[in-house]
Structures are given as C-alpha cells and as structure tokens.
PAVEXKOL-827527 format. One record per residue (C-alpha): x, y, z. Coordinates in steps of 0.25 Angstrom, whole numbers, padded with zeros to 4 digits, always signed. Example, Ala and Ser with C-alpha at 12.3 -4.5 7.8 and 13.67 -1.06 7.14 Angstrom:
BEGIN
+0049-0018+0031;+0055-0004+0029;
This chain:
BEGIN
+0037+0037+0102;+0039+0023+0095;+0026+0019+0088;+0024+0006+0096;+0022+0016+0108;+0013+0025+0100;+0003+0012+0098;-0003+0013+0112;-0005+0026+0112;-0013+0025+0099;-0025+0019+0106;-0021+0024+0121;-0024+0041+0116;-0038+0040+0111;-0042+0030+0122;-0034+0042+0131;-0043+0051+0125;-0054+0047+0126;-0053+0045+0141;-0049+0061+0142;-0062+0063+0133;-0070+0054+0143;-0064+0060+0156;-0064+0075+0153;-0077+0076+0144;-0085+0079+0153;-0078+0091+0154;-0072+0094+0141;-0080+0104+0131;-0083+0096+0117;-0073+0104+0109;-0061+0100+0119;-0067+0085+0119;-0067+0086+0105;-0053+0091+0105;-0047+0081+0113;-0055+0068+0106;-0047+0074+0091;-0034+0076+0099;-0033+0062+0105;-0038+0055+0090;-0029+0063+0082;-0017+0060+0093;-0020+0044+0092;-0021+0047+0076;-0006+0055+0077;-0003+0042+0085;-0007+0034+0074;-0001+0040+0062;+0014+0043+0071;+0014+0026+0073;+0009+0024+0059;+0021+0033+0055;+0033+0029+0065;+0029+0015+0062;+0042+0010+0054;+0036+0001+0042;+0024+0000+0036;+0027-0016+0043;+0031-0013+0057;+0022-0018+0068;+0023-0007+0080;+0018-0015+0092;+0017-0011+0107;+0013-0019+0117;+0007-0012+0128;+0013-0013+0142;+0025-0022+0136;+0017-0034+0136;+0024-0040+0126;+0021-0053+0122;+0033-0066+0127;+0035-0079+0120;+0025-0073+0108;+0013-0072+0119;+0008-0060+0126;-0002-0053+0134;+0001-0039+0131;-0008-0029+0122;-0001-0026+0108;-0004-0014+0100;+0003-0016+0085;+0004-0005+0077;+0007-0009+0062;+0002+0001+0049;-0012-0006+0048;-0015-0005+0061;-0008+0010+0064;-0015+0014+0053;-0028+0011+0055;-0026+0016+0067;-0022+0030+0062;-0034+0028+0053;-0042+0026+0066;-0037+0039+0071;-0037+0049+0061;-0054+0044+0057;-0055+0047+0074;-0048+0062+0071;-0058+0064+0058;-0071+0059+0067;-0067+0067+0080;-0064+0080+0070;-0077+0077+0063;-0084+0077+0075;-0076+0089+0080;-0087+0100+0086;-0099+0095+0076;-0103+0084+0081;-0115+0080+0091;-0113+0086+0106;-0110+0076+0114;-0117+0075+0127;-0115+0084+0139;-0103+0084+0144;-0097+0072+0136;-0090+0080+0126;-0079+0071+0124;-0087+0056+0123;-0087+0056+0108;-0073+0060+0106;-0068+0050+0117;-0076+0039+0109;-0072+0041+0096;-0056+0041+0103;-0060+0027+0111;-0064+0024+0096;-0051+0027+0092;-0044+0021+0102;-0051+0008+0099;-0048+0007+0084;-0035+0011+0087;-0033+0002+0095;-0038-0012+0087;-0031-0007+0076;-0016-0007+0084;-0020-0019+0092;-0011-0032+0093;-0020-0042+0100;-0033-0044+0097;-0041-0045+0112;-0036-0030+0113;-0040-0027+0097;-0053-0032+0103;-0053-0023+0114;-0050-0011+0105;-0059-0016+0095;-0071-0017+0106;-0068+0000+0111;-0068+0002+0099;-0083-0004+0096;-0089+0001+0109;-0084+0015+0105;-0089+0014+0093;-0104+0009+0098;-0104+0023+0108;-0101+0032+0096;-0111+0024+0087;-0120+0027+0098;-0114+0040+0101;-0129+0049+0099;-0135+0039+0110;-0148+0048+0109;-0152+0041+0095;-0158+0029+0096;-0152+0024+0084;-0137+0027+0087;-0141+0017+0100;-0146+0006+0091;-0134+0007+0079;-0123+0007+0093;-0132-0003+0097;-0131-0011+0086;-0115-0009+0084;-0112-0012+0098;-0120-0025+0098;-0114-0030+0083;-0099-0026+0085;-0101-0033+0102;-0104-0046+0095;-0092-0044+0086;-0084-0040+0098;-0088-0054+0105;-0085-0062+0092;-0072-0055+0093;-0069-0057+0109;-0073-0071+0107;-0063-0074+0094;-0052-0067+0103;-0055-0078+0114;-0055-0088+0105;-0040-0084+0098;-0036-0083+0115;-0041-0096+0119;-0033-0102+0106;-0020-0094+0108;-0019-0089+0122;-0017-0074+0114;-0025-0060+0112;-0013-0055+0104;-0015-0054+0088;+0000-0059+0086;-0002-0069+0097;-0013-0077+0093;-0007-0076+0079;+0004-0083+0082;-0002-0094+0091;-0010-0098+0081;+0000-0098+0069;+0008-0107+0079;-0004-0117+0075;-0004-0118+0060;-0014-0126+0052;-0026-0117+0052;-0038-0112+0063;-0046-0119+0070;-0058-0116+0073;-0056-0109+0085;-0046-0098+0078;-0056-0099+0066;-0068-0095+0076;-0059-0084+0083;-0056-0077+0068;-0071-0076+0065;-0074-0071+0078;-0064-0060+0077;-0067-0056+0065;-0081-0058+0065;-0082-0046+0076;-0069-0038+0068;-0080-0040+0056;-0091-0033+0065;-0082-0020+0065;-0078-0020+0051;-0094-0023+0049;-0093-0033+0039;-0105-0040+0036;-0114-0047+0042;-0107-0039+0053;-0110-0025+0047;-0124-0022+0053;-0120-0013+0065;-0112-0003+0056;-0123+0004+0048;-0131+0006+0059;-0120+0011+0068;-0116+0021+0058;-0129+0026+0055;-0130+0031+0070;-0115+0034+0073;-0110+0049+0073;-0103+0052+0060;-0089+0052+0066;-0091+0040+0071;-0096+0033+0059;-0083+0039+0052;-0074+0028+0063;-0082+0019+0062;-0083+0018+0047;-0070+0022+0045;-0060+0013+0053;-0070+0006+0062;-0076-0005+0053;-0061-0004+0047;-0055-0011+0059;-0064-0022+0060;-0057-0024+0045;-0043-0022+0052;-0047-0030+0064;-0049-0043+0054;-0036-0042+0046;-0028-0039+0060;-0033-0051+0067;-0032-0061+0053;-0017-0056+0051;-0013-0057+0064;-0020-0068+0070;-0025-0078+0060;-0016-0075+0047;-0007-0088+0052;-0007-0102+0050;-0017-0103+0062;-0025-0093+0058;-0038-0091+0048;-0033-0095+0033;-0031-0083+0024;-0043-0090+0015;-0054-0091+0025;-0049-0078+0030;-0050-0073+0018;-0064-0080+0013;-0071-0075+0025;-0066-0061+0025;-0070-0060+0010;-0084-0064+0010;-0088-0056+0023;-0079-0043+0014;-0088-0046+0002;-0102-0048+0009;-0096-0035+0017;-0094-0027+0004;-0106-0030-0003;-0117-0029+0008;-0111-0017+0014;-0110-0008+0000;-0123-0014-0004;-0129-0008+0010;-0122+0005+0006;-0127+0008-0005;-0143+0005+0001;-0141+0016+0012;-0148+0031+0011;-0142+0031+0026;-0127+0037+0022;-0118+0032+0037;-0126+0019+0033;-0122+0021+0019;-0107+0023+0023;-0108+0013+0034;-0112+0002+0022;-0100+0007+0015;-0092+0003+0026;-0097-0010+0027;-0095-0013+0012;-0081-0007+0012;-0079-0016+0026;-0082-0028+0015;-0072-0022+0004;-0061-0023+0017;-0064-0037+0020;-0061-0039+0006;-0047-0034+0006;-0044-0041+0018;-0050-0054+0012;-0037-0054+0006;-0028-0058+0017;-0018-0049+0009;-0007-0037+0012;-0014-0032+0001;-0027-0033+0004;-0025-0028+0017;-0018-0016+0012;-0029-0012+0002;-0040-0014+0015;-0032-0004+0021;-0030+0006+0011;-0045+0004+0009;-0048+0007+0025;-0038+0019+0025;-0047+0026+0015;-0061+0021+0019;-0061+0025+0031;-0057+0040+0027;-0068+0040+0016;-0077+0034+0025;-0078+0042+0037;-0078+0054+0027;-0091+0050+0021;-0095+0049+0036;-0091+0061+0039;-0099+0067+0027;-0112+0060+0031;-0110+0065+0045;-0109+0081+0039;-0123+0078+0032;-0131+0073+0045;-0125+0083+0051;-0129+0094+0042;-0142+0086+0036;-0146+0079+0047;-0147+0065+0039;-0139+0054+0034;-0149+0050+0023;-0146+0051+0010;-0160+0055+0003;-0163+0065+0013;-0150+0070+0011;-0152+0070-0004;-0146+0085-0008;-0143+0088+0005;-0127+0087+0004;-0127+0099-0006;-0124+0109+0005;-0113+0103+0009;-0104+0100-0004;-0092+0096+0004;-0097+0085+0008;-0103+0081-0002;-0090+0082-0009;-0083+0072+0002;-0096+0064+0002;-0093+0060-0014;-0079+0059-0012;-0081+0049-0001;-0090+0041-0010;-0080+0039-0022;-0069+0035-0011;-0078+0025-0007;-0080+0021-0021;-0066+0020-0023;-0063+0032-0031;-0046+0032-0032;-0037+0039-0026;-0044+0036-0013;-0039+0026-0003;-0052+0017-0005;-0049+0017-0020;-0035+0011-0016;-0038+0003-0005;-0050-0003-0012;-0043-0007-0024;-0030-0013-0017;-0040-0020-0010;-0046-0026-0024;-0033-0028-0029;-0028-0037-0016;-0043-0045-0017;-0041-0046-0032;-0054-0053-0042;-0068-0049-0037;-0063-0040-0026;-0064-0027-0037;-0078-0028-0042;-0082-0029-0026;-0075-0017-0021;-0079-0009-0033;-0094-0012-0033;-0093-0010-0016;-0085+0003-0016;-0094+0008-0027;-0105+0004-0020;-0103+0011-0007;-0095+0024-0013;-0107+0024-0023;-0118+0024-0010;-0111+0037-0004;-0109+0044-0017;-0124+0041-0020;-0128+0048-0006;-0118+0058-0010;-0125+0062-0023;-0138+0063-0016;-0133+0071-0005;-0123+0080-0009;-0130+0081-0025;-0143+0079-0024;-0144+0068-0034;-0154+0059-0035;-0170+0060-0034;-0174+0069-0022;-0180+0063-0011;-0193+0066-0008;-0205+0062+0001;-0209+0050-0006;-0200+0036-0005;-0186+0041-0007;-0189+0049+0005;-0194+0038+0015;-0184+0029+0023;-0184+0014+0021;-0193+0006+0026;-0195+0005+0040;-0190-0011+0041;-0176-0005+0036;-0166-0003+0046;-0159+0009+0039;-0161+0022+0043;-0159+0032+0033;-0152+0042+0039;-0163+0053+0041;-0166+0063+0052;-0152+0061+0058;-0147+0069+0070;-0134+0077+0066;-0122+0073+0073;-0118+0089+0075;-0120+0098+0087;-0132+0108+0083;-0138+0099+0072;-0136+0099+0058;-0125+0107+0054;-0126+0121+0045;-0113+0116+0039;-0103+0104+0039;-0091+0110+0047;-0076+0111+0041;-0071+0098+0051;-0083+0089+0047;-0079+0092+0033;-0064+0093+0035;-0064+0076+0040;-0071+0070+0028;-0062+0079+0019;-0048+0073+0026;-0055+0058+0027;-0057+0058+0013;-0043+0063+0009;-0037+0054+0017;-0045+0041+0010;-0039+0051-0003;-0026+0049+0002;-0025+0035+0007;-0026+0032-0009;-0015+0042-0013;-0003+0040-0003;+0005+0028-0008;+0013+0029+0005;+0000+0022+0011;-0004+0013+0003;+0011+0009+0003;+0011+0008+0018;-0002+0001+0020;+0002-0009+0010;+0015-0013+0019;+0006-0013+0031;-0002-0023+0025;+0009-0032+0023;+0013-0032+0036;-0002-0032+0042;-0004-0045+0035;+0009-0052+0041;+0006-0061+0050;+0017-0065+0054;+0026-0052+0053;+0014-0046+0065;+0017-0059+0074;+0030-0058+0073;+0029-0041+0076;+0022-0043+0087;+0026-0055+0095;+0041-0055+0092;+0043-0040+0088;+0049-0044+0074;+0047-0036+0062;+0043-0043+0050;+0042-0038+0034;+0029-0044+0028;+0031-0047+0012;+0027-0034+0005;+0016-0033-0006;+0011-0022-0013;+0006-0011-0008;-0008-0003-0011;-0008+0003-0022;-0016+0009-0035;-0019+0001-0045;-0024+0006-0059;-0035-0006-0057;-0040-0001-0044;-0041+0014-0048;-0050+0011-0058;-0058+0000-0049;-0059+0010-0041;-0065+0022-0052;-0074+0012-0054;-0081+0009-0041;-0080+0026-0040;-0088+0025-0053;-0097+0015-0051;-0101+0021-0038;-0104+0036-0043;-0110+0028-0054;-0118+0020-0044;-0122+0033-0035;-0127+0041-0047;-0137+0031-0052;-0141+0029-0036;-0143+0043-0034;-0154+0041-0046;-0162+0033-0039;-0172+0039-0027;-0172+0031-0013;-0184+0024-0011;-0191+0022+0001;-0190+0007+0002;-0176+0000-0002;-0174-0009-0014;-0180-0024-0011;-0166-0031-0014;-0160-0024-0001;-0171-0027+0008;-0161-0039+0013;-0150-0031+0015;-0158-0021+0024;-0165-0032+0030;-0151-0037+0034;-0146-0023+0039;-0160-0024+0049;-0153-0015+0060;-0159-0027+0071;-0148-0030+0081;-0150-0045+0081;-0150-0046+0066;-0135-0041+0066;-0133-0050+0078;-0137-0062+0069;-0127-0057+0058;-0115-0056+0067;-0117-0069+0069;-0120-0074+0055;-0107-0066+0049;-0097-0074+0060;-0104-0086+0056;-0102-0082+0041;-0086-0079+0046;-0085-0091+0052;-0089-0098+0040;-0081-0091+0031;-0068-0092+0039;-0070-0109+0041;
C-alpha cells in the first residue's frame, strides 16, 4: 500500500473504532473493550510509523485527496489530507501517547458505568482520531473540523467522573474557553473564504501571494482570529486559564494527551497556517509575525513557570509546566526559521514523553495515597521507590539535564533565537524542573519540616481558587491501591526512555532538521499540492549538540536541584506570600474573568500584529 493511501486510513481506524466500542459496549465485558480500544490505537500508530517510513525523503509531501477531488485550474473543492515528516510525526507521536494512556489505563482504572464498558476507550480513540486528523489535514475549514472533535472530546474526558462536581465546572470551564476560541477561528476562516473564494491551506496561499504588497486589513484580522483560537489550544497566556483547572479534574491518562500533544498542536496549528497561508508577499510580514509571537511566548514563559513553582497542587503544578514550556515554543517559533522550527520540534518530541510520565507518576500516588498534595504527601512516596526514581528523573529532563531530548531541543531552540533567548530558557526550565523536583524531595524523601496541625497544614485562604489536592477520589477500581501494578509503572519507564532517546539518535535529529526545511517552504508546499511537483528547499543545518548547550543545559539542571533544596527548607504556610496575591487573584477560577481575558489577549494580538 503506497503511503498516500495509507493517509486516510490514519484517521478512518480509530474513528472506525470507536464506533465498534460505541455499538457493541453494551455488550462487551471491560476487558474485551479494553482489548479492542489498544488494538485500534496501536494499529493507527503501526499506520503512522509505516507512512513515516515508506515516505521517500525526509522533503516529500505524500498527499491524497479524498474521493479524487482534485483540485483544476489551481482551484478545488476536495478535502486533502498531506502527509509530510512534521505532520506524520506528530501524528505517530499522537498515536503512540494514545497506546501509553490506554495501557496505563489498562484493567486499574475507574469502572465505567454499567454496561458502557467501552465509552472511555472509544473517547480517547475519537481523541486520536481528532489530532490525527489536524495534524495531516491540507485545508483549514476541515483542520477546524478536526480540531473542533478533537476539543468536544477532550471536554467529555475532562468531565469523564461526571459525579464530582468539580470535574463538571473544570469541563465547564474548558468547553466555554476553547468554544470562544473555536468562533474566533470559524469567523477568521470565513473571512480568508470571503477574500479568496478557498478553504484549502495551499489555495488561499496562493490567491493571496497573487496580490503582493502586504495584508489588508481584512487578511490581517483573519491571522489574529485564527491564531487567537490555535493560541487557546496551546493555552498561551492570557488564553491559559482553562488548562489548570481542567487538568486538576481530568483522569490521569487523560491529562497525559492533553499535556502531551494536545496544547502541542495548538503550537503546530500556528506555524502550519503561517507557512502555508500567510508566509507570501500577501500574507503577515515575517517581523509582525515575529514580534507578536515573541511577546505572547515571553509573557507565556514567565507567568506559566512563575505559577508553577506556587503550586502544592502537583497536575496543577505540571499543568503550569506546560504553560511555561507552551511560552518557551512560541519562542522558537518566533523565529520564523528551519532552524527554529527544528529545535520546537526536537523540544516537543521529548516533552511530551517526560511530561505524560510525570503524569503517569502523580496518577500512581492518588491512586495509592488518595491525594495529589504535596505537604500531605510529605514522606509518603517512600513506599514506592520506583517512582520516586521516574519521579526525579522526570524533573531534571525538564530541567534540561543532557542527553535527553529536552536538553537538545531546548538548546537548538537557544542557538536559532540567539542573544537573550539562553538566560530565559534556562531560568524557565530550571524553574519548572526545579517545582517537580522540590515535590519530589518531599514526597519520595521526606525532606523538609514536617507538616503538622498548625499553618503548613491548612489550605490557602478560602478567596483562592486553588485547590490543593487533598481528599482525592482514586482513579482505580476498588480504591486505593495495595501496590502500583507492573503496566502502570511499565508506561512512564518507556516514556521516559524515549524523551532519553530523542537526544541520542542522530538519525532524528538529522531527519527532523530536513523536515523543517521543507515545512518552512512556502512555496515548495504550493507547488506539491496544487501542481503535484516536488520541490528541494535550501538545506541548513540540522540539530545537533553543541558544547555551548550542554553546559547551558548542566546549568538550568543545577540551578534547579539547587533551587529545590533550598525550597524544600522552607515550611508551607498557611497563607501564600503577599507579591503573589495578583497573580492568584488573576488565576480566580470565575468563568466571566477568563471570558474577559480572551477578549483582551486577541486584542493584545491584534495589536501586536498591526
């Protein structure tokens, strides 16, 4: 089978599987739901890895459109599905995160209710085929489509324990934040229509480089409202405040997706839609592109690593990581560069193994302790040694710790954004890799001053929106487990070897360098896709080790162990430090405040792109 026809099928067996799950749950036992959920994510992930290997270069554009609607004359109505190495392979990244969750999930996890054994493993395969499905897609009303299963999904799993109240309000809250996104989006796409007469990525690029001289406003109204709801995904700030809240409610392997490749593809969705559509002479110029994308990755970085290390909560804890790291992205992407874009990638390759293992890892101690809080955990973690292991290691590969892929990608990333850019990714990765190992000291070692019944025992004050993390339901079928089981451990152990093995395979980093060339070619992807003609981009370097960012990198590691030592001295108060009152009066958890800050970040977009 040629890889262009493998392209459909990508997206067409997990949504096929998920209809099976739906249809015959009813009257499936769990463990044959469970059976069939992993065979249909790991045969969409064979699917993945098979066109990532047939295709021939790591250049070539594979493209099938679907019912031979192809396009005449440079215009068409048809849906394309184009499969070059950035998007395949964050598809195959998609896939094999969906394989890890459903196998982490595998037997342990929450009964479902009566007789609908197969509803959680037919959501998380709709997930699947969602992401999949942006990530390969050629024209951007069906990239919005996708995009949109994949957010209604992901708002049913958030809210998957519907009993609690407060897994309603964080779905509730997503839903609502990530629907006004989705009409910011819809609304850019008409505008793009109404000016071209095209939904297609190639299409509407070409019509407008066939009117050189700049945007008007109307093109420059459509970039901010389509990025401005691909910004909600990737929660950049202002538009972050639904992910903490939805993280601290999801189920564990749910929170690994959405942490993992999720927010990522909001990230993916921005430079797809920049280099395909508005890279030209009629587009966005690269310097307004690139000043708006800078400041919101700065103010990302900073806010999000500065709310991560105020958390006692630890999936709020990792979900600030993720917003901070989100910032470090947009950094890299700021660049407008092959070799920007190459580092981001190398950098989201490696993140999302470490992070979904952290996850994974938080997940093993609400399942064993009950709790996701940090003081009351203080200790606790010494019965499970193994995880306390992962636990640290996951830490100092967020830190940066070389070889991992998060050392690399961060400091080819530095090297493309060059002056400033070092000192911020180093205090920011040492920041939130210092925040997990700090919880991991307490938790797994028992460092620090015991908590007692006094002040570092009490929760914050009651006007905080933060929950801490105690009196959690466990996520297992018969409570708290006696013992972490061999296939929870098994998953963070294989994520964290492959974030190991992103920085040690030169073949990788080689091809993701020569993907990004041809990613970034705006031209080469028209001329693929509307005439069928190949096309060599200029070559640049590609990733690689630098004696520079090996020893950035040993330093962030440094100054977060550093950092998590002199943390773990001090004891938790009952009421936070006065400088961060702002920051949590921000974060307020009311529904119209975050509705107020979507509006003010796409006016702050808009004034950044003009």
């Amino acid at each position: 089978m040629s890889v262009d026809r493998t392209l459909p099928l990508i997206v067409a067996t997990p949504l096929f599987g998920a209809a099976l799950l739906v249809g015959a749950g009813r009257r499936l036992p769990r463990s044959a739901a469970e059976v069939l959920g992993c065979l249909f994510a790991a045969g969409t992930a064979a699917l993945t890895l098979y066109a990532s290997a047939g295709t021939p270069s790591s250049t070539a554009r594979p493209l099938e459109w679907l019912g031979g609607w192809r396009p005449h004359g440079g215009a068409g109505v048809g849906i394309v599905l184009v499969g070059d190495r950035i998007g395949l392979g964050l598809a195959t990244l998609v896939s094999l995160l969906v394989v890890a969750a459903l196998a982490y999930a595998w037997r342990y996890f929450d009964e479902p209710p009566r007789r609908h054994a197969g509803s959680f493993p037919a959501l998380v395969l709709l997930f699947q085929a969602g992401m999949c499905g942006f990530a390969l897609a050629g024209d951007l009303f069906n990239a919005f489509v996708f995009f949109e299963l994949m957010g209604v999904v992901a708002y049913a799993l958030t809210g998957y324990r519907v009993e609690e109240a407060r897994a309603v309000q964080g779905a509730l809250v997503f839903g609502v934040v990530n629907s006004l996104g989705a009409y910011t989006t819809l609304l850019g796409i008409g505008l793009l229509y109404a000016r071209t007469g095209e939904l297609g990525l190639a299409q509407i690029g070409s019509a407008l480089d066939a009117h050189p001289g700049g945007p008007d406003a109307l093109v420059v109204a459509a970039f901010v409202l389509v990025a401005a709801g691909l910004l909600v995904k990737a929660a950049a700030v202002p538009f972050h405040f639904w992910l903490a809240d939805a993280h601290a409610v999801a189920p564990t392997p749910v929170c690994m997706l959405m942490s993992g490749v999720m927010v990522e593809l909001g990230v993916y969705g921005i430079a797809r839609a920049y280099w395909t559509v508005f890279a030209g002479p009629g587009g966005i110029p690269a310097p307004d592109a690139h000043r708006a994308l800078l400041a919101l990755g700065v103010l990302t970085a900073v806010l999000g690593a500065v709310m991560c290390g105020l958390q006692r909560h630890l999936k709020r804890l990792l979900a600030y990581s993720t917003v901070a790291h989100t910032g470090l992205f947009l950094i890299g992407l700021a660049v407008l560069t092959p070799e920007g874009l190459g580092g981001v990638a190398l950098y989201v390759l490696a993140h999302a193994g470490v992070k979904a293992a952290l996850f994974a890892c938080v997940g093993i101690l609400l399942d064993r302790f009950g709790s996701v809080d940090e003081p009351e955990l203080h200790g606790k973690g010494r019965q499970l040694p193994w995880v306390g292991v992962l636990f640290g290691t996951g830490g100092l590969a967020l830190a940066g710790l070389p070889p991992f892929g998060t050392a690399l990608g961060k400091a080819v990333t530095e090297e493309a954004v060059g002056g400033w850019a070092t000192a911020l990714f180093v205090v920011v990765s040492a920041v939130t890799g210092g925040a997990v190992l700090r919880a991991g000291a307490r938790v797994f070692l028992g460092l620090g001053p015991v908590p007692g019944s006094g002040a570092a025992a009490s929760p914050p004050a009651a006007a905080d929106a933060e929950t801490t993390g105690k009196a959690e339901e466990p996520e297992t079928r018969g409570g708290r487990l006696s013992r972490a089981p061999v296939s929870m451990l098994a998953v963070p152990t294989a994520l964290l070897a492959g974030s190991l093995a992103v920085g040690l395979v030169p073949g990788l980093r080689t091809g993701i360098g020569r993907a990004a060339d041809a990613f970034t070619d705006h031209a080469g992807y028209l001329a693929a896709v509307l005439h069928g003609r190949a096309t060599e981009p200029a070559a640049t370097p590609p990733p690689h080790w630098t004696t520079a960012g090996v020893l950035w990198g040993l330093v962030a590691t440094a100054l977060a162990v550093g950092g998590a030592l002199l943390a773990v001295r001090r004891p938790l108060g009952a009421e936070p430090a006065r400088w961060t009152t702002p920051l949590r009066r921000l974060h307020s958890g009311h529904m119209g405040d975050y509705v107020a800050w979507f509006l003010a970040g796409v006016t702050l977009l808009g004034v950044l792109v003009v």
